[in-house]
Z-matrix of the N, CA and C atoms (Angstrom, degrees):
N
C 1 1.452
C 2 1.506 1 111.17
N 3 1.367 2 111.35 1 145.70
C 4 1.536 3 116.90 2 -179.62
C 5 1.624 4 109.63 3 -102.28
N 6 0.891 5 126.68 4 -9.57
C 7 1.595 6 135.07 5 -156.62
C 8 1.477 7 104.72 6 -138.00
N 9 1.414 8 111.65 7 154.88
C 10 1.575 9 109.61 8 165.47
C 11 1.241 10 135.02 9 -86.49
N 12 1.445 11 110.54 10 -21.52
C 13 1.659 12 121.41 11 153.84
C 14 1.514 13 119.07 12 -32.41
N 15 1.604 14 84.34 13 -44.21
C 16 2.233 15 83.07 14 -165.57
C 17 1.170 16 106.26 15 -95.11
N 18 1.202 17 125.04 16 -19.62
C 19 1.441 18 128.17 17 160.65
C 20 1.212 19 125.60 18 -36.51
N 21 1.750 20 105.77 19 -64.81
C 22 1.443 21 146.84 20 -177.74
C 23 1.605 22 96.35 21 -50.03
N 24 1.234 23 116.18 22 -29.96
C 25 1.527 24 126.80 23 -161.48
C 26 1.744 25 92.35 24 -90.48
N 27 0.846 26 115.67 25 -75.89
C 28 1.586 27 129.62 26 167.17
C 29 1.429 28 115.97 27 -14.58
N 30 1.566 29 94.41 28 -43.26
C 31 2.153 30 92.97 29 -172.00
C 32 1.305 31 85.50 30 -89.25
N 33 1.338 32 126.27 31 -32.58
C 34 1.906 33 108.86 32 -174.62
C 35 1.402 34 113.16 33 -67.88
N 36 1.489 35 95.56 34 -27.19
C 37 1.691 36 91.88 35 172.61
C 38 1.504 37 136.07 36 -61.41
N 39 1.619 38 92.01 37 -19.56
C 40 1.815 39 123.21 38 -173.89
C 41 1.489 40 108.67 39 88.56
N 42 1.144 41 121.40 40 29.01
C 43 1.392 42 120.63 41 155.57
C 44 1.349 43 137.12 42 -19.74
N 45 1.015 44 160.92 43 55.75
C 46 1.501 45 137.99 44 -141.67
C 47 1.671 46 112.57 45 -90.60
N 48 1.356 47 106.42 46 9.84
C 49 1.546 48 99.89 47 -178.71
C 50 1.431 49 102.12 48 -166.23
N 51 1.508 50 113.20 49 111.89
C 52 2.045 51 121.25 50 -164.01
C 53 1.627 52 73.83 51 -121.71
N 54 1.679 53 82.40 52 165.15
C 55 1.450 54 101.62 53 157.95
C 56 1.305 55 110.03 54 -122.48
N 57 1.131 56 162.77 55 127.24
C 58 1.019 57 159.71 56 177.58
C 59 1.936 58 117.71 57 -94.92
N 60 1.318 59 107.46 58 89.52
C 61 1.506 60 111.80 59 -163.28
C 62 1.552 61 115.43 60 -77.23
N 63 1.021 62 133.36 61 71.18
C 64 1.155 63 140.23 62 151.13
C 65 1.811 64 143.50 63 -58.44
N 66 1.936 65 97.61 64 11.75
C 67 1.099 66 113.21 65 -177.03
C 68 1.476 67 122.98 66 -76.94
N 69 1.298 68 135.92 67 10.86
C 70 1.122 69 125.75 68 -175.47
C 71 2.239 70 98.62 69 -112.30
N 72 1.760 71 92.01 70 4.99
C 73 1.779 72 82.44 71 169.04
C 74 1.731 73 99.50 72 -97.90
N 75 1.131 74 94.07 73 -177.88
C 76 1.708 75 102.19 74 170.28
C 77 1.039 76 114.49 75 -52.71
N 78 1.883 77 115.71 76 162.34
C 79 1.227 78 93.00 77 176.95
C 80 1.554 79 138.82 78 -81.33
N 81 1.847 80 105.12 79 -16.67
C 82 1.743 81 108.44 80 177.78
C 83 1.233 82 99.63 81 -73.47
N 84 1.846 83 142.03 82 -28.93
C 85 1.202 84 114.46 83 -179.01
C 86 1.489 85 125.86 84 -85.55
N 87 1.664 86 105.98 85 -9.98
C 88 1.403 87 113.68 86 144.56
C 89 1.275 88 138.89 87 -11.17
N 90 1.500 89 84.15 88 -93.37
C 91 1.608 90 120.80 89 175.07
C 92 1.771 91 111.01 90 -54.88
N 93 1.760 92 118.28 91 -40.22
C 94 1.367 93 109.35 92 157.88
C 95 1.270 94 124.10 93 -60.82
N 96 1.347 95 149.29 94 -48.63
C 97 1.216 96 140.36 95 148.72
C 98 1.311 97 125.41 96 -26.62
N 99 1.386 98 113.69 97 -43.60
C 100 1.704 99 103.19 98 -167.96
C 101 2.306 100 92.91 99 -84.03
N 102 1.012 101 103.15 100 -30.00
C 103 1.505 102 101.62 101 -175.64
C 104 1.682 103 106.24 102 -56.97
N 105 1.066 104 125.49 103 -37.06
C 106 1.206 105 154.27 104 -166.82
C 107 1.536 106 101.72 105 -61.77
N 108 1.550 107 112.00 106 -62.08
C 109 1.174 108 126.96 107 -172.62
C 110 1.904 109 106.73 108 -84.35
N 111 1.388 110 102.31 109 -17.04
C 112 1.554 111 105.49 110 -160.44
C 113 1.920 112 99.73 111 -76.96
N 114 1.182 113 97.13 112 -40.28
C 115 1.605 114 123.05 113 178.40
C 116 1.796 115 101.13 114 -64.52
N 117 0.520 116 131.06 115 -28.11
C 118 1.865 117 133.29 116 174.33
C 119 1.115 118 103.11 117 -91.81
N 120 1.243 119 132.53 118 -45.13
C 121 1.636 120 135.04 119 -168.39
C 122 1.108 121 112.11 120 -88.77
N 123 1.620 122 126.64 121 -12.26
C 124 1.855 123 110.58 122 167.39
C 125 1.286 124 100.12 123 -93.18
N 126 1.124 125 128.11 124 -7.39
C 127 1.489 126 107.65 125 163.38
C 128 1.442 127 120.07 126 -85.81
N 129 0.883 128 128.46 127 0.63
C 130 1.400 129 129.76 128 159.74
C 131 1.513 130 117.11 129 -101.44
N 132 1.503 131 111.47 130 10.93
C 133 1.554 132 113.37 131 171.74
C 134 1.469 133 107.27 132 62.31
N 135 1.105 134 115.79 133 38.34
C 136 1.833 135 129.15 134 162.96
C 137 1.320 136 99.41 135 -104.81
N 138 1.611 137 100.34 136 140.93
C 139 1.672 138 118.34 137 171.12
C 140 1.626 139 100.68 138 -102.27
N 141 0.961 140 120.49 139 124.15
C 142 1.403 141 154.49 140 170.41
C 143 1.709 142 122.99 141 -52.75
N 144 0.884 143 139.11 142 65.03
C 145 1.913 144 118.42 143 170.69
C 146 1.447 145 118.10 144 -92.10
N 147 1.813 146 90.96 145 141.95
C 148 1.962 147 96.83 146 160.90
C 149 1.157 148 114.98 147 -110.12
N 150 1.530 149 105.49 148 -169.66
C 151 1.513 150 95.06 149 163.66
C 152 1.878 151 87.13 150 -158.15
N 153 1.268 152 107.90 151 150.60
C 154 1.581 153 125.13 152 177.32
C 155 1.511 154 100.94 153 -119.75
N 156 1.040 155 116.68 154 142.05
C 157 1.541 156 126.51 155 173.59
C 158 1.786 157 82.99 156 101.02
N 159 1.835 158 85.55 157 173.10
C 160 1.865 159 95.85 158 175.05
C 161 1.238 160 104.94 159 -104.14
N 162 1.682 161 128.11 160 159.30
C 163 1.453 162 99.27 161 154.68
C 164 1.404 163 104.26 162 -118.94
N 165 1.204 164 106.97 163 134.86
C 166 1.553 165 120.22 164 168.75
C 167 1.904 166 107.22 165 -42.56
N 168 1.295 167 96.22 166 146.40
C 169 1.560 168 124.06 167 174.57
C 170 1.460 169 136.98 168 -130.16
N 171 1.265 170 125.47 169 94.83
C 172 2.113 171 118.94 170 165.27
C 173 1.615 172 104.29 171 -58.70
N 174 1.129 173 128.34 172 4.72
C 175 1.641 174 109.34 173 179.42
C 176 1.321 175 102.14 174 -101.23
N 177 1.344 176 114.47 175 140.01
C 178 1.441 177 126.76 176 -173.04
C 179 1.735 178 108.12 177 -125.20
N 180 1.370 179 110.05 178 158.04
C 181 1.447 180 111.48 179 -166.79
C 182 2.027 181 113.28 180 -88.17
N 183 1.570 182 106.05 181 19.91
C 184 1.199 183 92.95 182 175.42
C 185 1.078 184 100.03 183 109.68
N 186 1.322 185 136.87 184 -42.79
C 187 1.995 186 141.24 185 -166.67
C 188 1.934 187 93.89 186 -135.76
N 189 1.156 188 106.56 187 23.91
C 190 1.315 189 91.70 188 151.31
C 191 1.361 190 119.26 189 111.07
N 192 1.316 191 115.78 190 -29.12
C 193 1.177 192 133.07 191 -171.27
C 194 1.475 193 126.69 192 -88.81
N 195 1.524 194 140.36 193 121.72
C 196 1.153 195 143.46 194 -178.50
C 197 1.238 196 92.39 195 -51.12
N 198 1.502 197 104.10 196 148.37
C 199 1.179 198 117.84 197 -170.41
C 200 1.515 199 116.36 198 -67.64
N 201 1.557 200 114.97 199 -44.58
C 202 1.154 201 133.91 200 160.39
C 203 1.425 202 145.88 201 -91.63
N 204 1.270 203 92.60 202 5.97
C 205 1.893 204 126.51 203 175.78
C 206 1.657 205 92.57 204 64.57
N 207 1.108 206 126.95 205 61.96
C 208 1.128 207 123.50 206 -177.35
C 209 1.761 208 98.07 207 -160.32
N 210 1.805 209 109.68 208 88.87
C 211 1.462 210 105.24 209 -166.38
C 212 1.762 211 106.21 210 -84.10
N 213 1.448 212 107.39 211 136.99
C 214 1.435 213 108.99 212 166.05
C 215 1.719 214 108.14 213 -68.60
N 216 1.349 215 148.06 214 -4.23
C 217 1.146 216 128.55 215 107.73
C 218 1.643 217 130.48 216 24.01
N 219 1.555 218 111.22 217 104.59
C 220 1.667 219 102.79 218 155.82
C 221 1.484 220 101.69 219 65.57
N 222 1.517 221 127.82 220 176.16
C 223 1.253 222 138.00 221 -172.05
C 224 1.262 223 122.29 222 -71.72
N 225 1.682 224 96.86 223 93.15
C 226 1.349 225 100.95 224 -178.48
C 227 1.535 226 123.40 225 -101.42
N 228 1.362 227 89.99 226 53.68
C 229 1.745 228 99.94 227 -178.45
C 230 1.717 229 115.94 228 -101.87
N 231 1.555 230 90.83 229 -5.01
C 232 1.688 231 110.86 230 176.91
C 233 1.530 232 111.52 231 -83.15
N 234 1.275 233 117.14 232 10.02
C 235 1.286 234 117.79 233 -160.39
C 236 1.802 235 96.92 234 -127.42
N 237 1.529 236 103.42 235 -31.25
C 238 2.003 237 104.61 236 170.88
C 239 1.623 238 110.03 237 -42.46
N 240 1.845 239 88.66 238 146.96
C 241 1.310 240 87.83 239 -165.39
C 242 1.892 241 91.22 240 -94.60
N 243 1.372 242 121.81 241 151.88
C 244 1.435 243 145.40 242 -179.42
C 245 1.443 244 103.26 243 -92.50
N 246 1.881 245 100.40 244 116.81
C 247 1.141 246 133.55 245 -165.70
C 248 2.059 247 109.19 246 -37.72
N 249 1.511 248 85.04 247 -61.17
C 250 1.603 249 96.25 248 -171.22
C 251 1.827 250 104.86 249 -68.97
N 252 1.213 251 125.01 250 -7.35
C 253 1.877 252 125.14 251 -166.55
C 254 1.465 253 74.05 252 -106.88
N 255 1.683 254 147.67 253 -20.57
C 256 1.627 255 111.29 254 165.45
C 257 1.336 256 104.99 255 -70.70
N 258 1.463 257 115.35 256 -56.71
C 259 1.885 258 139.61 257 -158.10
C 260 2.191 259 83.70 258 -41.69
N 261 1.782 260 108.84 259 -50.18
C 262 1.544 261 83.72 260 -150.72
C 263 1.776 262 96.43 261 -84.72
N 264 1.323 263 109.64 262 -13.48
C 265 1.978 264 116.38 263 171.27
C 266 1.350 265 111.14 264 -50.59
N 267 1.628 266 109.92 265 -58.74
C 268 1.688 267 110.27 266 -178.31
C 269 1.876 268 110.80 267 -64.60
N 270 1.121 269 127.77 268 -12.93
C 271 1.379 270 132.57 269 -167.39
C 272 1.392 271 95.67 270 -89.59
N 273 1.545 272 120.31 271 -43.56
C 274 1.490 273 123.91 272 -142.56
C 275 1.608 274 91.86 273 -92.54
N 276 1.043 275 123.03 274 -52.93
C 277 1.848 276 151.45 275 -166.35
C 278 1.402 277 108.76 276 -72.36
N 279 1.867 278 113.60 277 -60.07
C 280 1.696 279 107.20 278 -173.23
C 281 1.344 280 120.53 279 88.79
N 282 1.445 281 94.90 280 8.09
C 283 1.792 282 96.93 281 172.13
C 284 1.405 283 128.60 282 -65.03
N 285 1.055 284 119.04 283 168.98
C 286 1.622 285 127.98 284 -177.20
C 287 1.534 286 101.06 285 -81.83
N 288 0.917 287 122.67 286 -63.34
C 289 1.560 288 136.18 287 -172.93
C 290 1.291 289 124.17 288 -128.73
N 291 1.273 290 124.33 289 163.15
C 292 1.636 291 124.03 290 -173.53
C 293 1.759 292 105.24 291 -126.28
N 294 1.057 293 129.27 292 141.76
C 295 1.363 294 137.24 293 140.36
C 296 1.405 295 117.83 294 -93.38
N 297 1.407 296 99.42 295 124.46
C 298 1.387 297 116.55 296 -158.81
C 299 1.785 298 96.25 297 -139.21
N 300 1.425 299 109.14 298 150.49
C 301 1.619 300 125.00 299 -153.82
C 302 1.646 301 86.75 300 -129.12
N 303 1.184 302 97.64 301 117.98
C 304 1.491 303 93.16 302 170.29
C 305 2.126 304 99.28 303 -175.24
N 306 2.389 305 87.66 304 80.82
C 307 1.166 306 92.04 305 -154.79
C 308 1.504 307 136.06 306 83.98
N 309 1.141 308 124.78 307 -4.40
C 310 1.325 309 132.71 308 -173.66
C 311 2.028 310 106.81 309 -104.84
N 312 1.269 311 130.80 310 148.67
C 313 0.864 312 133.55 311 -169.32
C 314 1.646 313 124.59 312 -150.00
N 315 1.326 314 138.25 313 112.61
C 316 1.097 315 124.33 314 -166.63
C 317 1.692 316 121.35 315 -65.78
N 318 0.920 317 135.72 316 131.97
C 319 1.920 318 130.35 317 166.02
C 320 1.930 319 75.83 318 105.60
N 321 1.206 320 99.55 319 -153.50
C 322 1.686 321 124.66 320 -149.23
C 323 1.536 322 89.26 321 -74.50
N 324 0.955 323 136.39 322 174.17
C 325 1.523 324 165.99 323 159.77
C 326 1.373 325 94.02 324 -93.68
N 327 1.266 326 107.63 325 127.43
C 328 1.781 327 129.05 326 154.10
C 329 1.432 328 114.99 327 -100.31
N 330 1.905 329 104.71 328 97.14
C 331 1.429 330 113.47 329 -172.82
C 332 1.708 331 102.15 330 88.38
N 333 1.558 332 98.37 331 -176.13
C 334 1.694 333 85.46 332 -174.77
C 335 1.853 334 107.63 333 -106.32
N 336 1.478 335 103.05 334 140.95
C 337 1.428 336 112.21 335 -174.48
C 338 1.288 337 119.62 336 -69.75
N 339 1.484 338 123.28 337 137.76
C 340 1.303 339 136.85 338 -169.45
C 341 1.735 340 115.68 339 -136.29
N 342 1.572 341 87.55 340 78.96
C 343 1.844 342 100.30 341 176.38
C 344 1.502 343 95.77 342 -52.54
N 345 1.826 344 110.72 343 135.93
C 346 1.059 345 128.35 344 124.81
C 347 1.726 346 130.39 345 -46.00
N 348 1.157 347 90.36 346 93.25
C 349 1.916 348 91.30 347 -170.04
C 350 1.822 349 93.40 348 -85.90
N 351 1.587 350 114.97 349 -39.64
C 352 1.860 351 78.41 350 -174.52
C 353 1.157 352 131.44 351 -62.60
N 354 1.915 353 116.30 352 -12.58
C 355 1.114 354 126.88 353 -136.82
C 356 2.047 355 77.30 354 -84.48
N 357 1.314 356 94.16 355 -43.16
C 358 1.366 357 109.95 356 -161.55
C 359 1.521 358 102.00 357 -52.71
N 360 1.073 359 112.72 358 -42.79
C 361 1.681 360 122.27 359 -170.60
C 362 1.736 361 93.46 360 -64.22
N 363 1.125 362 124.78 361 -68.77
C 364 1.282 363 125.58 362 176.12
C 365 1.497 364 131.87 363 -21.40
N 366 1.417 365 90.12 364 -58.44
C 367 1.733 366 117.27 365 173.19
C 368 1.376 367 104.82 366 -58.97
N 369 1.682 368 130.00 367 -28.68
C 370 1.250 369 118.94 368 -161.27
C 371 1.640 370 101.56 369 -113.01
N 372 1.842 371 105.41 370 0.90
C 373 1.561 372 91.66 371 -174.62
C 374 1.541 373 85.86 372 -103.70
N 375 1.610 374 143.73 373 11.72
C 376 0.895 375 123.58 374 -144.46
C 377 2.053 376 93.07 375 -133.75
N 378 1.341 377 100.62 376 -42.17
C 379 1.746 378 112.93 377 -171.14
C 380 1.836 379 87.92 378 -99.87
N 381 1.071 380 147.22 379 22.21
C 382 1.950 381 136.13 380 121.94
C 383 2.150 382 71.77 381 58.12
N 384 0.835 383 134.63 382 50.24
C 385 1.688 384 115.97 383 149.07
C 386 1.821 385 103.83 384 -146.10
N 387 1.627 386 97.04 385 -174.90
C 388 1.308 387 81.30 386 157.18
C 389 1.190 388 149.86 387 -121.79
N 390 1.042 389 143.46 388 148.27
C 391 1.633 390 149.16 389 -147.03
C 392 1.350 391 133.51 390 -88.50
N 393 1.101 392 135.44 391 109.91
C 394 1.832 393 155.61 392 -149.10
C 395 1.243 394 104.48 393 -101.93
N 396 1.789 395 131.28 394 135.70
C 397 0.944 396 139.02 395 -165.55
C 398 1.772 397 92.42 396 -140.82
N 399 1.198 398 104.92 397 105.94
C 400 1.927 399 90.02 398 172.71
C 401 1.288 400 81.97 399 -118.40
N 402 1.424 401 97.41 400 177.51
C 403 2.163 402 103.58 401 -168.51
C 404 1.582 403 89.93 402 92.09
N 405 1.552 404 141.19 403 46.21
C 406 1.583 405 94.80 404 171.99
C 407 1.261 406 118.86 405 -117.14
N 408 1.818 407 107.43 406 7.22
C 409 1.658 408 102.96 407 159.55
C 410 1.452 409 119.21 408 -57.00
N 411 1.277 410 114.25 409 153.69
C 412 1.643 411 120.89 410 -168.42
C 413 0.922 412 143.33 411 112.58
N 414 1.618 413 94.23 412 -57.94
C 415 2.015 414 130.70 413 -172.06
C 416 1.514 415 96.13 414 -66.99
N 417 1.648 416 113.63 415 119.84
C 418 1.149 417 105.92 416 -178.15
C 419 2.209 418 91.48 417 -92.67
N 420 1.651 419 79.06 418 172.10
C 421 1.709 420 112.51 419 -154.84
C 422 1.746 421 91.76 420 -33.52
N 423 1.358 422 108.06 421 -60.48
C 424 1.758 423 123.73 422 -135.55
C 425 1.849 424 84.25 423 -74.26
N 426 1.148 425 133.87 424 -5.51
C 427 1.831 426 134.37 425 167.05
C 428 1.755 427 97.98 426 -103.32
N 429 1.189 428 136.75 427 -11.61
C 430 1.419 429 126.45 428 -169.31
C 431 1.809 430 95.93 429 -80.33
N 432 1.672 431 95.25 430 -46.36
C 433 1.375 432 110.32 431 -175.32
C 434 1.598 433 105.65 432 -56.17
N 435 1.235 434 110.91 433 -48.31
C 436 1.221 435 103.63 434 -178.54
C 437 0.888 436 136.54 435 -63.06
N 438 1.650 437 119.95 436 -25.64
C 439 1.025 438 148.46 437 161.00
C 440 1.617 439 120.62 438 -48.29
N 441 1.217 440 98.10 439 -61.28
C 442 2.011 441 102.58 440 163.40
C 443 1.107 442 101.33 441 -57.59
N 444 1.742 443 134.50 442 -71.05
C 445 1.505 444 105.67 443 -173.54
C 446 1.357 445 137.54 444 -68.30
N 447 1.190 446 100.88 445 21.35
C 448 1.793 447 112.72 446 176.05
C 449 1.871 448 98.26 447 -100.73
N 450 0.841 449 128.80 448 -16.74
C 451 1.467 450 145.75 449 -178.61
C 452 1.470 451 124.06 450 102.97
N 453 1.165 452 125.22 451 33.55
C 454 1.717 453 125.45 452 138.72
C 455 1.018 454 122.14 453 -69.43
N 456 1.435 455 108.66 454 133.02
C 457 1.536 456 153.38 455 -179.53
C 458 1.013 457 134.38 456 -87.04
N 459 1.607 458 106.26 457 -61.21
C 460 1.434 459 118.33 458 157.38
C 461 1.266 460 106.87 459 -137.33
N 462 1.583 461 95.08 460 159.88
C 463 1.865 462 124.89 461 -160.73
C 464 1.960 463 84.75 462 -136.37
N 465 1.877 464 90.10 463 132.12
C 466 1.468 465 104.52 464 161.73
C 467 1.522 466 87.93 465 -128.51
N 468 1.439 467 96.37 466 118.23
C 469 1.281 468 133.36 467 149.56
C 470 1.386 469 140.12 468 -85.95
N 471 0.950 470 132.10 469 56.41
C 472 1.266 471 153.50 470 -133.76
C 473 2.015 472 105.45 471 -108.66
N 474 1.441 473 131.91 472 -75.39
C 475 0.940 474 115.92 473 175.55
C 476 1.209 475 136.74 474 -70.92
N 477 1.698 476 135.06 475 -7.86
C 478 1.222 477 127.12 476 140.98
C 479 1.942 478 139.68 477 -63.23
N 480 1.788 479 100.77 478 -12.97
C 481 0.710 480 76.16 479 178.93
C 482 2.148 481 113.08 480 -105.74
N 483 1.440 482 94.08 481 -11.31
C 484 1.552 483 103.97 482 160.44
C 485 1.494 484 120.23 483 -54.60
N 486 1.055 485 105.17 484 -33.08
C 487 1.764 486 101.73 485 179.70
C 488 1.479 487 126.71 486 -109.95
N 489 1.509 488 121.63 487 12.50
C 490 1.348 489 139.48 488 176.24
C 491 1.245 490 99.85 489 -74.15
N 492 1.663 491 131.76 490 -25.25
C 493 1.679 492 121.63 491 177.58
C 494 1.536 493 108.65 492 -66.77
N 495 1.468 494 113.56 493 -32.84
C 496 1.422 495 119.87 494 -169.73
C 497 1.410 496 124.69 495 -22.12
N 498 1.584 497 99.09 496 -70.29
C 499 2.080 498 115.61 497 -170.90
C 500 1.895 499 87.85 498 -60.48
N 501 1.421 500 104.70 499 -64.06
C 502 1.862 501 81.72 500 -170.07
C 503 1.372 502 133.09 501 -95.25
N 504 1.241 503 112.77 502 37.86
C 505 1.434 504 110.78 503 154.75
C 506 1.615 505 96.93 504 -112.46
N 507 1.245 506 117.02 505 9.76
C 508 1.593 507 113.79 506 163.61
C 509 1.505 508 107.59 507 -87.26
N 510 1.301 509 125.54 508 -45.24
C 511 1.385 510 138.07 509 164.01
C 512 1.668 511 109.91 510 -42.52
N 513 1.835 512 106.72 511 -60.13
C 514 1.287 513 94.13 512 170.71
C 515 1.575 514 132.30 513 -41.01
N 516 1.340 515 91.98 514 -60.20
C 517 1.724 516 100.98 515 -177.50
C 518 1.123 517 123.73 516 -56.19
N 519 1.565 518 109.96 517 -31.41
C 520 1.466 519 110.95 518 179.21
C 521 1.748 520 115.71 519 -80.33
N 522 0.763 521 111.66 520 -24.82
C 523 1.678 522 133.50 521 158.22
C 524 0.937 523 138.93 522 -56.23
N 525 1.321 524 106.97 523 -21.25
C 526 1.496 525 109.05 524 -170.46
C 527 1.276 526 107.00 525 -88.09
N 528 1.425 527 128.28 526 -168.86
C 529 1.443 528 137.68 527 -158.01
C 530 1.899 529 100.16 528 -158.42
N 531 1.262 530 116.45 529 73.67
C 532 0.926 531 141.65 530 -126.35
C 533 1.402 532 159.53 531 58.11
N 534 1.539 533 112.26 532 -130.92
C 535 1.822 534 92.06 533 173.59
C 536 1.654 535 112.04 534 -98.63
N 537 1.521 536 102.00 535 163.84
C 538 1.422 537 92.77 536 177.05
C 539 1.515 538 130.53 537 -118.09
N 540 1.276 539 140.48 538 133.04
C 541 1.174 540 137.84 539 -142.47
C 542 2.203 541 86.60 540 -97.67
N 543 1.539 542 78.27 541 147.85
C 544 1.647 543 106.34 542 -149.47
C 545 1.999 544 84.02 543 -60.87
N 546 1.324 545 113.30 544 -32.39
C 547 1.574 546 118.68 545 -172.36
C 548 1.952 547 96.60 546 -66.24
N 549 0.847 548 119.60 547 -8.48
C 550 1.720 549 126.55 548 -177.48
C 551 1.236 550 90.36 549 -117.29
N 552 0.982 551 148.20 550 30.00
C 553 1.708 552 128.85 551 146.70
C 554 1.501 553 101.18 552 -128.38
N 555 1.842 554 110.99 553 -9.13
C 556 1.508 555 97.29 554 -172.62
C 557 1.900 556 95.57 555 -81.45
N 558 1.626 557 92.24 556 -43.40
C 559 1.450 558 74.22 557 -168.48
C 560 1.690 559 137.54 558 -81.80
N 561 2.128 560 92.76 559 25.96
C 562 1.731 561 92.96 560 172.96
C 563 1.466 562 99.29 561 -80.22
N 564 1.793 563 111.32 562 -29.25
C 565 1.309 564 115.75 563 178.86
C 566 1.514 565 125.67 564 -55.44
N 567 0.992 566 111.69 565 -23.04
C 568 1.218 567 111.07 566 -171.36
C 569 1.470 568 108.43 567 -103.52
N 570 1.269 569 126.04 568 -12.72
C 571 1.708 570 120.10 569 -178.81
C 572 1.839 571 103.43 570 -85.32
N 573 1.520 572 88.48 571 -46.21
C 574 1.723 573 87.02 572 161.95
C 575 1.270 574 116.03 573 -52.98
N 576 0.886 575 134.21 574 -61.26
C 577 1.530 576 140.21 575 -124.87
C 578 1.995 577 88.24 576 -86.35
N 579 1.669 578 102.95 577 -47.44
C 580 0.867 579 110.68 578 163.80
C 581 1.711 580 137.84 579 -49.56
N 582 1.046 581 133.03 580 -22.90
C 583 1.259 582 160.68 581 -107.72
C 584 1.823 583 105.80 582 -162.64
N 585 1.047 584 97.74 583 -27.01
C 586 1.727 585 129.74 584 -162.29
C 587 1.558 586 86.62 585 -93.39
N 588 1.521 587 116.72 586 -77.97
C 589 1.424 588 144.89 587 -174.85
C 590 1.744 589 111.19 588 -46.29
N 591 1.440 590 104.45 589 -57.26
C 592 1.805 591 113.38 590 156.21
C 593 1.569 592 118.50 591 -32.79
N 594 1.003 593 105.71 592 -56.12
C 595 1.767 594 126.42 593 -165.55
C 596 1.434 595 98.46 594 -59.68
N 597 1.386 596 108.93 595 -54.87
C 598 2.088 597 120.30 596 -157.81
C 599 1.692 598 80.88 597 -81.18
N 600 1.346 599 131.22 598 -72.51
C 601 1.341 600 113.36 599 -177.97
C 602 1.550 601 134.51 600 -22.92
N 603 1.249 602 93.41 601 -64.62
C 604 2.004 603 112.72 602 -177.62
C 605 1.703 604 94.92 603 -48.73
N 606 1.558 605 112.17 604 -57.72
C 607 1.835 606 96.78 605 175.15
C 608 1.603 607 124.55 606 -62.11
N 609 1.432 608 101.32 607 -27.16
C 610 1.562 609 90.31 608 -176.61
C 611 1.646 610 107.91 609 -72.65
């Protein structure tokens, strides 16, 4: 969440773990925001993440626009987040976890992706928390691994497994022998999706 409205929405929902993205301000007014929020949220037994640096994005809002005006496009090594601006974020803030950019990109990879693993090792011998990787459709296995032993924790995987229903509920539809009731397209979605979710687990 970027705002405190949707946040606010999130803990009513019973959330037990937001991130609150405040990475596109500086980093001390960052780090004041997330402290802000970090101090309200352990008393409600919520774990907390930031993230410093940007991460580049291919998902666009419909009219064109990166979602976060931050295109995975061109050299996006200007956008990794710097080892010691997590180490002094997690000190200053008190977060649970960090999202950290180093090579990683949300929606598809343009060309094939190439995590910075020392940067990563650095970041994790240096910010003592633990370490967030979103971007992880793409990344093939033998960098995921590396990735955990560099110190990631958690992986949001998010566009492989939203779009794995795609090819067969195209199969469905095209298959079928009349029309199809919306409860027969949920549940191709869900054996995939399910099935999808198994697969990324068992490697992590």
């Amino acid at each position: 969440g970027m705002d405190m409205d949707y946040i606010m929405k999130a803990i009513r929902y019973g959330f037990t773990s937001i991130m609150y993205d405040c990475s596109s301000m500086p980093l001390e007014e960052n780090a004041r925001h997330l402290k802000e929020f970090v101090t309200m949220a352990h008393k409600l037994n919520i774990m907390v993440e930031g993230e410093v640096g940007q991460m580049p994005s291919t998902i666009t809002d419909g009219k064109g626009c990166v979602e976060n005006g931050v295109s995975a496009e061109g050299d996006i090594a200007q956008y990794f987040s710097v080892p010691e601006d997590v180490a002094r974020f997690v000190e200053l803030s008190g977060v649970d976890t960090m999202a950290i950019s180093f090579g990683n990109v949300h929606g598809d990879y343009v060309g094939e992706p190439h995590l910075d693993i020392p940067r990563l090792r650095k970041t994790h011998e240096l910010a003592k928390c633990h370490l967030v990787m979103h971007g992880t459709t793409g990344v093939d296995d033998a960098q995921i691994k590396q990735a955990i032993d560099g110190g990631i924790r958690k992986f949001n995987f998010f566009t492989g497994v939203a779009t794995a229903p795609t090819k067969p509920v195209q199969e469905l539809i095209n298959n079928a022998n009349g029309p199809l009731y919306v409860k027969e397209i949920g549940d191709c979605c869900r054996r995939v999706i399910k099935a999808k979710a198994r697969e990324v687990i068992t490697l992590f």
